[in-house]
N, C-alpha and C positions, 0 to 999 in steps of 0.2 A: 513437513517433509520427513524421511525417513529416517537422515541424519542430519546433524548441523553442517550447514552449510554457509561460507563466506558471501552473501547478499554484496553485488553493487549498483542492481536498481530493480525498481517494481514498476511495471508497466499499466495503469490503470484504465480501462475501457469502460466510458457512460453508457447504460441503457439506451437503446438507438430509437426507441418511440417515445422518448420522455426526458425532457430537460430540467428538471424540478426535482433534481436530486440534490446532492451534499455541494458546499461552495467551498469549505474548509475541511482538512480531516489530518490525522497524525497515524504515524507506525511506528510499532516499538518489534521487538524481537525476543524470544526467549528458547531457553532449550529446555526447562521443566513444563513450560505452561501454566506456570505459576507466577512466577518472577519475571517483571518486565523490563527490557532496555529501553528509553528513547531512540528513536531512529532517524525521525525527522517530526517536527511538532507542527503545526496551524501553516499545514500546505495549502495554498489554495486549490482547484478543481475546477474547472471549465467544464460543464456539465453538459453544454451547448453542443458540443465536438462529438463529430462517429470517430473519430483518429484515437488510436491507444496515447495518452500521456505518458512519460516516464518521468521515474523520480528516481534520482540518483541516493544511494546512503552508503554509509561507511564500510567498506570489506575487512576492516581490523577483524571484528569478532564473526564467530559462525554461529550461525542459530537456526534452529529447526522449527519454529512457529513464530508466524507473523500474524500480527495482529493491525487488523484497519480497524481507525473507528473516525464515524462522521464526528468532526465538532459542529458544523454550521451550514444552514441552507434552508430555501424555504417554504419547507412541510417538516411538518415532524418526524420525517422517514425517510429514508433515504435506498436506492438501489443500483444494483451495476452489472455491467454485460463479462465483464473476465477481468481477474490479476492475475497478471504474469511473472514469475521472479528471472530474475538474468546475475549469473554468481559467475565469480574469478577463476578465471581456469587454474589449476593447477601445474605447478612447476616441477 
């Protein structure tokens, strides 16, 4: 993102021709792109579903890069149709 930003959820969208993607995955956050936060660890993932998932995480800190990563599922690769971020309005 262009600044950091207070994250309090990521909206995840499956591939909609292929259900054979990730079963588990984690996000962490950072504002170097170096240094990472955990965000949420071994989410599971409905890979079956056209509907977007959301995943809710903490709006304490701001961060400008997010990072998915698959842990589990079963092919050794994994893909996806959109991530959405949804952040704290301002007061």
């Amino acid at each position: 993102m262009k600044t950091p930003i207070k994250m309090v959820s990521v909206d995840i969208t499956a591939r909609q021709n292929n259900a054979n993607g990730m079963t588990r995955f984690r996000l962490e956050g950072s504002n170097d792109g170096t240094s990472w936060s955990m965000l949420r660890d071994s989410i599971p993932f409905v890979g079956a579903t056209k509907t977007p998932q959301s995943f809710a995480v903490s709006s304490a800190t701001a961060y400008r890069y997010l990072k998915m990563t698959a842990l589990t599922g079963p092919t050794a690769n994994t893909f996806l149709a959109e991530i959405n971020v949804f952040t704290a309005k301002e007061k």
